[in-house]
Steps between C-alpha positions, in 0.01 A plus 500: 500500500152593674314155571078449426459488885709893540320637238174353612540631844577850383241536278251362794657837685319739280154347685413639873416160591784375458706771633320397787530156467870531480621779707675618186513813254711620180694794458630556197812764359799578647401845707203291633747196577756670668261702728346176643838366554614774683167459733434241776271306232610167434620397145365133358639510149666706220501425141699788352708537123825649692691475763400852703403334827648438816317163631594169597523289221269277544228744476615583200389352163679621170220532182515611152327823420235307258426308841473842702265606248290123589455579851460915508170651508700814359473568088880610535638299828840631622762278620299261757221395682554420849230310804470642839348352780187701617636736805241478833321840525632692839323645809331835404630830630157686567675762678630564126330633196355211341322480134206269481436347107050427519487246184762631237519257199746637281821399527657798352345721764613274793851471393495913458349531822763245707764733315384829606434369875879416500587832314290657784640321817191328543593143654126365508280401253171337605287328220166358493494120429301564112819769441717346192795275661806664569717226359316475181780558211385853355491622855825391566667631173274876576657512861867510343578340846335725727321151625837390703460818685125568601318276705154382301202348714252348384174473756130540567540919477152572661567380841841630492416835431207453743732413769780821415520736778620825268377681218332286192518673182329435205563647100139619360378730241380700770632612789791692662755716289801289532706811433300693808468255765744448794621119492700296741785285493336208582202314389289312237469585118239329353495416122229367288404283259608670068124505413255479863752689680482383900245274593199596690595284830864613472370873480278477816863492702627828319481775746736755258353508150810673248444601136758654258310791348468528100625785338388381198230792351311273316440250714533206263764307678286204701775431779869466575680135422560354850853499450552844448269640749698271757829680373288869540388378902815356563670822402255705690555290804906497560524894337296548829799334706731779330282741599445476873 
């Protein structure tokens, strides 16, 4: 039976400052579960309905689905709920292509974006500090556990990309044909915020400006969700590695 003091501190989990506060985050279903136990991220608790796990048993805690249903941010939570302690970020490979996040808020969009960088190969992604937390649940349950395998960084991205020695590209309304231009293995790609796009300061550090042309005749479409044009760049990018 879950105790006031469990459920209090998992419901404090679905705040950033506490998160924080903690070192602590919730993952919830078994797909999700299972992918951060097979990582090097370290498990706190798990309240689950069944017995599908294998953990020691005193990280365990047994719970009634009507309980489940108490502690899961989910309208339909499956199975269990499990707390992981909050990985440190790693070193940066900038010899690497690296994806840089300038202020995304959704959560959707983040967790689509950490699962295309791992679908991609990409092992670094570099977020600015006002860029929706990583750890926050949604993001988590959108990643499908794609988290436990790309390395998320959260820093001051101006003087970073001030201080990168290769190529800084940025994702505008204007600028290169993505389709046309040559583009390396290595690198950064810059994207922005879902309605200002990348900030002025950020953009004074671009020296490659990419667009993906409309094809659209009626030009009625206003832009590209940032999720999908980082699936478009990302493709553009590695089909490039087939191609040399």
């Amino acid at each position: 039976m879950l105790s006031k003091n469990q459920i209090k501190l998992i419901k404090s989990l679905a705040q950033k400052k506490y998160r924080q506060q903690l070192g602590l985050f919730i993952v919830e279903g078994i797909k999700g579960i299972n992918e951060f136990l097979d990582s090097d991220v370290e498990l706190h608790a798990l309240y689950t309905t069944q017995a599908l796990f294998k953990v020691h048993d005193n990280a365990v805690f047994n719970i009634s689905e009507a309980e489940l249903k108490k502690i899961s941010s989910l309208k339909n939570p499956n199975t269990a709920l499990a707390i992981f302690k909050i990985p440190k970020s790693k070193a940066i490979d900038e010899k690497s292509l690296i994806v840089a996040l300038d202020a995304i808020r959704d959560p959707g969009n983040l967790g689509t974006i950490i699962r295309l960088c791992d679908w991609y190969g990409i092992k670094d992604l570099v977020c600015s500090s006002n860029t929706v937390d990583c750890f926050n649940p949604k993001v988590v349950q959108a990643t499908m556990g794609s988290l436990t395998r790309v390395n998320v960084s959260y820093l001051d991205l101006e003087p970073f990309i001030l201080n990168y020695e290769r190529s800084v590209f940025g994702t505008y309304m204007e600028g290169e044909n993505i389709y046309t231009s040559e583009l390396p293995n290595s690198g950064i790609i810059i994207l922005g915020n879902e309605a200002n796009g990348i900030s002025e300061s950020i953009s004074q550090s671009v020296n490659r400006r990419l667009t993906i042309p409309q094809f659209e005749i009626h030009n009625k479409t206003e832009s590209l969700n940032v999720a999908t044009a980082t699936a478009i760049i990302l493709s553009e990018f590695k089909r490039r590695t087939i191609e040399r």
